[in-house]
C-alpha positions in Angstrom: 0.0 0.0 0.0 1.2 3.2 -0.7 1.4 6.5 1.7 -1.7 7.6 3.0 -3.2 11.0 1.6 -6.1 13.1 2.6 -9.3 11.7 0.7 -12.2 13.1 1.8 -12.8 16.4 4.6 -16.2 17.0 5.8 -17.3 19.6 8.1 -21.2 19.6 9.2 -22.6 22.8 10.3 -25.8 24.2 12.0 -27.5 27.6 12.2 -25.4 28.0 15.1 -22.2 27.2 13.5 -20.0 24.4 13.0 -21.1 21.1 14.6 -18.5 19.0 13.9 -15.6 17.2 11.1 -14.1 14.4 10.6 -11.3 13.4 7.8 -10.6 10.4 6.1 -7.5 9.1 4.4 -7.0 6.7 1.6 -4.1 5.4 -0.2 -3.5 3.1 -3.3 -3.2 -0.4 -2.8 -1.9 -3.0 -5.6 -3.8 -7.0 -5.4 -0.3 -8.8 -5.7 -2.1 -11.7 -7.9 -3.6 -9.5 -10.9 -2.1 -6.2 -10.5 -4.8 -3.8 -10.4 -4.6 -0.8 -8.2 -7.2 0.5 -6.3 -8.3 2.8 -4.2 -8.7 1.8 -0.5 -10.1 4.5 2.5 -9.8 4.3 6.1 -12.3 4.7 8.4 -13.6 8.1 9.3 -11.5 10.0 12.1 -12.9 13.2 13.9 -11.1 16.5 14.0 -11.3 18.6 16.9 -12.3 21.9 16.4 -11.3 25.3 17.8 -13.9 28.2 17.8 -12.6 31.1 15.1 -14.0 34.2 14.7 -17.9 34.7 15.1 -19.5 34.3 11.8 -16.2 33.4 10.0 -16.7 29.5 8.8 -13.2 29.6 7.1 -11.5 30.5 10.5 -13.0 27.4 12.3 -11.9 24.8 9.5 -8.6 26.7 9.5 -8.5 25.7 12.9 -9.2 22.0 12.9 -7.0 21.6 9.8 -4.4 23.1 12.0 -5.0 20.7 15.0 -5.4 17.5 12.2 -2.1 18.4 11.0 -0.2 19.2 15.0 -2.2 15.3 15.7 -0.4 13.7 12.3 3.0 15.1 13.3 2.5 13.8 17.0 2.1 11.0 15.7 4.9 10.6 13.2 7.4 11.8 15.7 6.2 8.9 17.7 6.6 6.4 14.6 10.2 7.9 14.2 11.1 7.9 18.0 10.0 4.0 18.2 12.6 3.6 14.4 15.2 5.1 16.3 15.2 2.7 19.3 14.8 0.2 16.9 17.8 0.9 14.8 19.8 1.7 18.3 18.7 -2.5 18.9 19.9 -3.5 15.9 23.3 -1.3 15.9 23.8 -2.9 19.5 23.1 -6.4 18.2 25.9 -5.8 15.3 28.3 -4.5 17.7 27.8 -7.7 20.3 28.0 -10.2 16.7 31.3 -8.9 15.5 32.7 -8.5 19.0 
């Protein structure tokens, strides 16, 4: 499967404003017996939204697209921390096998 990219960003709003969004990612995935890509999507995850400006609609999905993106690097950080120990492991194994 390939990387994941933003599919599909919904926001649902009310008279009083924004109610809610969620986001969902999809990426390209290849069957290994016939070859044929296709598209695959995840499930639907919420975004937390921050109140913008009054009466501004733009400022509030600003906002969650701002949170969404501080949540994905959180994350990555945390996929890159746990690589790091893992490649510290495996530098430590090599050391102990040519000792």
């Amino acid at each position: 499967m390939s990387d994941p990219y933003l599919y599909e960003f919904l926001v649902r709003g009310t008279a009083a404003g924004i109610a809610g969004a969620h986001v969902i990612y999809a990426a390209e995935a290849r069957n290994a017996l016939t070859g044929e890509t296709r598209t695959e999507t995840g499930m639907a995850q919420p975004v937390a939204l921050v109140a913008g400006a009054a009466g501004e609609p733009l400022g509030d999905i600003a906002a969650a697209l701002n949170i969404n993106a501080l949540a994905e690097i959180e994350t990555l950080m945390q996929q890159l921390q746990a690589r790091d120990a893992e490649i510290a492991g495996l530098r430590a194994q090599l050391v102990n096998a040519s000792a």
